[in-house]
C-alpha positions in Angstrom: 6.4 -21.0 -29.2 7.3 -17.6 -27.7 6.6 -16.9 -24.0 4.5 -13.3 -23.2 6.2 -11.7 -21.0 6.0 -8.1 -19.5 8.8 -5.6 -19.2 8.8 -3.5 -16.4 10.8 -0.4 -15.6 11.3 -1.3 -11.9 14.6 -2.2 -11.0 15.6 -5.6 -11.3 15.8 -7.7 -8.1 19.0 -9.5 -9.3 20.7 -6.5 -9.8 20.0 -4.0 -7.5 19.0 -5.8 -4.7 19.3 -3.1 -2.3 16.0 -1.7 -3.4 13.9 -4.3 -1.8 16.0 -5.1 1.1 13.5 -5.5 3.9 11.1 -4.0 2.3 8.0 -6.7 3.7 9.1 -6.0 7.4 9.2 -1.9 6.3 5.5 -2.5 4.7 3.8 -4.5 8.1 5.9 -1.7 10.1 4.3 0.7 7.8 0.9 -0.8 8.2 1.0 -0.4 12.0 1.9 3.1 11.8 -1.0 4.3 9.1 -3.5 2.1 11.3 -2.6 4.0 14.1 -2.9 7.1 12.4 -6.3 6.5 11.2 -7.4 5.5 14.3 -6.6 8.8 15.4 -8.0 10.8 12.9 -11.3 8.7 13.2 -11.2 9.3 17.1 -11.0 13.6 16.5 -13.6 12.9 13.6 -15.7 11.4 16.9 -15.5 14.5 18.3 -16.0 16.8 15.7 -19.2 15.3 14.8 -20.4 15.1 18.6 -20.0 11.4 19.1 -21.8 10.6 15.3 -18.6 9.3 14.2 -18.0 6.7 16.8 -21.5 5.3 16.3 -20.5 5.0 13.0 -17.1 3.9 13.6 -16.2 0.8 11.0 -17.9 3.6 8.0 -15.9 6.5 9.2 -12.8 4.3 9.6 -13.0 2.8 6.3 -13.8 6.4 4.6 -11.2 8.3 6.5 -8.5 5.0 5.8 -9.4 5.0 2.1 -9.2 8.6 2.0 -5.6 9.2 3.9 -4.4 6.1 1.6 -5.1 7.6 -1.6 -4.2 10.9 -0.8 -0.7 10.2 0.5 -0.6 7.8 -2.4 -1.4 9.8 -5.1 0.8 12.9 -3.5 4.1 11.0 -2.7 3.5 7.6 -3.7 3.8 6.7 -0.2 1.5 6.8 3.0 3.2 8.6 5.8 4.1 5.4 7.4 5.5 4.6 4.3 7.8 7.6 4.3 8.6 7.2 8.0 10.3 4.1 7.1 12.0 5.0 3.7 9.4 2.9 1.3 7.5 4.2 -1.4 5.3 2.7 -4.1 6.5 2.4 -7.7 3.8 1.6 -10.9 5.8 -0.8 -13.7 7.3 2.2 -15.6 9.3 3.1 -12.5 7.1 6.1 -11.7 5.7 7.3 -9.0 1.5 6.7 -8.9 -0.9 9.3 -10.3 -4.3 9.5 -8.5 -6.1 6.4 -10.7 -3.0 4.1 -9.2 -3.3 5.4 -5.8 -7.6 4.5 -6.1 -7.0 1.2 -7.6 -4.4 0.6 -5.8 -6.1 1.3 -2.3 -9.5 -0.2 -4.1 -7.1 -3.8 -4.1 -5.7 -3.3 -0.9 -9.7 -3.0 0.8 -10.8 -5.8 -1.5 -7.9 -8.2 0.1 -8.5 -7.4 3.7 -11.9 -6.6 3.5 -14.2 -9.7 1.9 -11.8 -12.6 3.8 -9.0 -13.3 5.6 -7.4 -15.5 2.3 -6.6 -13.1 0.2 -5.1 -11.0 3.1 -2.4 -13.5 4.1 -1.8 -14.6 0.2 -1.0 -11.0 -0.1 1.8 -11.3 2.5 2.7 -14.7 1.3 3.5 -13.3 -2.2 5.2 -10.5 -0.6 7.7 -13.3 1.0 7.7 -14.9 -1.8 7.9 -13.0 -5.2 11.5 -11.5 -6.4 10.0 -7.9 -6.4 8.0 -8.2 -2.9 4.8 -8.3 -4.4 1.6 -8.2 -2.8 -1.5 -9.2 -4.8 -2.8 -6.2 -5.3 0.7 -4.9 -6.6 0.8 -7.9 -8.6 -2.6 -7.2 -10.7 -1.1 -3.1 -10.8 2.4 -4.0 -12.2 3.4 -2.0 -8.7 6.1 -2.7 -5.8 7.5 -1.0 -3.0 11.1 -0.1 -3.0 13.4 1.6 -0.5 13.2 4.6 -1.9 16.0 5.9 -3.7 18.4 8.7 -3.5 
């Protein structure tokens, strides 16, 4: 019996450690800072609409998050959070993500955090727990984030 198993370009946990070296604190650190930004850039949204926008807050903020995430995603592989603190996204070839990654990746991350609060903190428990700091979503992808090289 022969076990399936999927080879992936992304450096090996064992061996170079160093890549994912406090990479989950990096992540929630990173999380805090994109949150904040899109809080921002929903509040000046508020006021270039003349107040629509903060009617509307919870759309806007999901449209201008999802947005800001897979731009910055699909342009450096990294939100600027993400960049703040030296972490970038990696697809299982190694590579940096295209524009599909970026939207399926982002589509994962909303599904996780949006339906319930489960799949949310399994995300972060696989991230503790999984040799590549996985989330769930970056499970399904074949993705991890890595300190980023160089």
């Amino acid at each position: 019996m022969t076990a399936l198993t999927h080879e992936t370009a992304l450096p090996c946990p064992h061996r170079q450690p160093e890549f994912y070296r406090g990479v989950v604190v990096k992540r929630g650190l990173a999380w805090v800072v994109d949150a904040t930004l899109i809080t921002l850039f929903t509040f000046v949204a508020g006021i270039l609409t003349l107040s629509v926008a903060w009617f509307l807050w919870p759309l806007f903020f999901l449209a201008i998050g999802a947005a800001y995430r897979i731009a910055t995603l699909a342009s450096g592989s990294a939100t600027w959070g993400m960049r703040l603190l030296g972490i970038e996204l990696r697809n299982d070839e190694g590579a940096r993500l295209d524009g599909t990654q970026a939207i399926l990746h982002v589509t994962g991350y909303y599904a996780s955090v949006m339906f319930a609060i489960l799949p949310a903190l399994a995300s972060v428990v696989a991230m503790l727990v999984t040799e590549r700091k996985q989330g769930l979503t970056d499970l399904v992808l074949g993705t991890a984030a890595i300190n980023r090289p160089g």
